[in-house]
C-alpha positions in Angstrom: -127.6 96.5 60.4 -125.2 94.6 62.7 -121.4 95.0 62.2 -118.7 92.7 64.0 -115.0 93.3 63.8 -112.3 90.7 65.4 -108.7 90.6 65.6 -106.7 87.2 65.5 -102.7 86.3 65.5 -102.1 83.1 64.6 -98.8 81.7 65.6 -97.6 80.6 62.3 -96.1 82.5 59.4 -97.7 84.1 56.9 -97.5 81.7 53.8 -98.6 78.7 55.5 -101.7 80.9 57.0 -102.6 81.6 53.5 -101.7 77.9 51.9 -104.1 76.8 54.8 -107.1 79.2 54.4 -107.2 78.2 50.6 -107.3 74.5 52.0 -109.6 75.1 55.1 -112.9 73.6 53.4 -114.8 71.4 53.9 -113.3 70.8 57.5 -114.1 68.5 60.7 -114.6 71.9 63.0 -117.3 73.6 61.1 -119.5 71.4 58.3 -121.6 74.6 57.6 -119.5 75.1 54.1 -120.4 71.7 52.4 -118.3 72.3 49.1 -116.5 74.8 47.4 -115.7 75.7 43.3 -113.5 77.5 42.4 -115.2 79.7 39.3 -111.8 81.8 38.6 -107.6 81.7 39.3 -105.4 83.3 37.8 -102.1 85.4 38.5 -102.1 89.1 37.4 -98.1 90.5 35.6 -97.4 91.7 38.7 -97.5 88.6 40.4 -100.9 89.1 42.5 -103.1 85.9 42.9 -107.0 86.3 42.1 -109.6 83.7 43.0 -113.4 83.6 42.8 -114.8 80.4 44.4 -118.7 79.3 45.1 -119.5 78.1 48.4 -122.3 76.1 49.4 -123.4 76.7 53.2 -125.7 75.7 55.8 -126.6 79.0 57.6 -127.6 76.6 60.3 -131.0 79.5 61.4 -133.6 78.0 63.5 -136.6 77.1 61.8 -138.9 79.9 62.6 -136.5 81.9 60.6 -136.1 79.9 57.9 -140.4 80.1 57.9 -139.9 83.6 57.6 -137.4 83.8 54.8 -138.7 80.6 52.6 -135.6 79.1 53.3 -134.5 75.2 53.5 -131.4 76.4 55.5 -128.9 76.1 52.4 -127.3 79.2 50.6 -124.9 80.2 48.7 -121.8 82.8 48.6 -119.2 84.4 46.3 -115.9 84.5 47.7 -113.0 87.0 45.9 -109.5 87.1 47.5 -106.5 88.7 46.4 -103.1 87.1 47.6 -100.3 89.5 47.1 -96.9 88.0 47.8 -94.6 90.7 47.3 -96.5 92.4 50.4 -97.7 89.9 51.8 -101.2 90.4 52.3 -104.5 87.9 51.7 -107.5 89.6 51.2 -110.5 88.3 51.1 -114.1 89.5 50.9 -117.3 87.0 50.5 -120.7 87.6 50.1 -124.0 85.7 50.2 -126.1 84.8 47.3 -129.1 83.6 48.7 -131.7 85.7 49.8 -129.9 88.5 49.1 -132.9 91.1 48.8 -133.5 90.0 52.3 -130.4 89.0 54.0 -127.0 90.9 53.4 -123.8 89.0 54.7 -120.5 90.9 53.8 -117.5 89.7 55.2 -113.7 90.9 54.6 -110.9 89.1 55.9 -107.3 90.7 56.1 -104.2 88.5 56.5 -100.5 90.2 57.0 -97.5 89.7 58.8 -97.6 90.4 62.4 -95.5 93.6 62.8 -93.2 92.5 65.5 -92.8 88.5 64.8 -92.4 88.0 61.4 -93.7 84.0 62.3 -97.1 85.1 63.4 -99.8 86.2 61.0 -102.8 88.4 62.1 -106.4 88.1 60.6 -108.6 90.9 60.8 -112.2 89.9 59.8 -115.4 92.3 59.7 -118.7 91.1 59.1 -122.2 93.6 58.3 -125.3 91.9 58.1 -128.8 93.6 57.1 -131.7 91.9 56.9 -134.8 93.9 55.7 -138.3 93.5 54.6 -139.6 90.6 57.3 -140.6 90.3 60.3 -138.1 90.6 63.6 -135.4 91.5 61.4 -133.4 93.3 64.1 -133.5 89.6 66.1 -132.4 87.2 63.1 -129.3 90.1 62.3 -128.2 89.5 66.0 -128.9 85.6 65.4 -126.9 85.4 62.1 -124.0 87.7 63.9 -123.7 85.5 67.2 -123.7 82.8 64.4 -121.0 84.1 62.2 -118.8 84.7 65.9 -119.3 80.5 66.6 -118.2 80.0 62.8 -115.3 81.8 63.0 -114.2 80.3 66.4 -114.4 76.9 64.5 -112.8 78.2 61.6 -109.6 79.4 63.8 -109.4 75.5 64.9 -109.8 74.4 61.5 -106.6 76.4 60.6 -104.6 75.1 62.9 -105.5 71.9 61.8 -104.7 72.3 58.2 -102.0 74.3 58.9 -100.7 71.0 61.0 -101.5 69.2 58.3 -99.9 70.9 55.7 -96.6 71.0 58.0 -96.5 66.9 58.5 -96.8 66.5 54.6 -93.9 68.9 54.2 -91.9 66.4 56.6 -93.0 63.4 55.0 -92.0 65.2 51.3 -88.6 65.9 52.5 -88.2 62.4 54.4 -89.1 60.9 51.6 -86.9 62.7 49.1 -83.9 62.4 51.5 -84.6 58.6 51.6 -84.6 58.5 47.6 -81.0 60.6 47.3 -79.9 58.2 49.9 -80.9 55.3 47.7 -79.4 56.9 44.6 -76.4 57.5 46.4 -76.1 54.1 48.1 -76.7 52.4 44.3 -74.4 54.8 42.7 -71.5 54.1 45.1 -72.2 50.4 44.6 -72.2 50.2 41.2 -68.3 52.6 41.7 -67.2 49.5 43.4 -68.7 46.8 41.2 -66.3 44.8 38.8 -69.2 44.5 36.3 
């Protein structure tokens, strides 16, 4: 078994972390999630998100250890997160589908407030991975954990991208809504004036 643990603050607030982390996939940085479905959403009486999406990866192992699994290289995980606004805390905790009696991925990712800049979030993200029953198991664990360290350094970048994203549409929404009241205004004060 192979654990990792990481630590990141993102220098952005803690609502637009979580609006972008919903919106992170399929992304430019990492094309190892190729879709996503979202099985189950819904909003408990005290206000707490729940979501259960499917997501279809490509674990991107070398081809002696895809030999050894039976594997073409695509798989499949279950992805639960809890988004409690009143807290604020995302929680999220996936889990691979395929080849699950031989490889275990558990991951848990933790998003709060930074607690001395209210406009940083941090991430904390901890991954354990077993693989048992084949040959050089010890060796593919340490491959898939060196693996799921390069995804997450592309998944950072991916934030930051929707999160940029996300950010310029909010401009362009209010731009554009500020343009429309000045138009209603401008006709509205035109039509004061006009003898008709």
């Amino acid at each position: 078994m192979r654990i990792r643990q990481a630590e990141h603050v993102f220098d952005a607030p803690w609502d637009l972390v979580v609006r972008a982390q919903f919106r992170k996939y399929p992304n430019e940085f990492n094309n190892a999630v190729e879709g996503v479905d979202v099985v189950e959403r819904r909003v408990d009486k005290t206000g707490t998100l729940y979501s259960h999406r499917l997501l279809s990866t490509r674990w991107g192992l070398p081809g002696w250890a895809t030999k050894i699994i039976g594997s073409n290289g695509l798989g499949y995980g279950s992805e639960h997160s809890e988004v409690n606004a009143r807290t604020k805390t995302m929680e999220m905790k996936t889990r691979n589908l395929t080849f699950c009696n031989i490889i275990t991925v558990d991951e848990k990712m933790t998003y709060r407030p930074h607690p001395e800049d209210k406009n940083k979030t941090v991430l904390h993200q901890e991954s354990v991975v077993n693989v048992q029953g084949v040959p050089l198991s010890s060796y593919i664990e340490h491959y898939v954990i060196d693996n799921i360290a390069t995804n997450a350094e592309k998944g950072k970048k991916a934030m930051v991208s929707v999160m940029e994203k996300i950010q310029k549409e909010s401009l362009e929404l209010q731009h554009g809504a500020q343009k429309t009241m000045e138009e209603a205004f401008q006709k509205l004060h035109f039509n004061e004036r006009s003898p008709f």
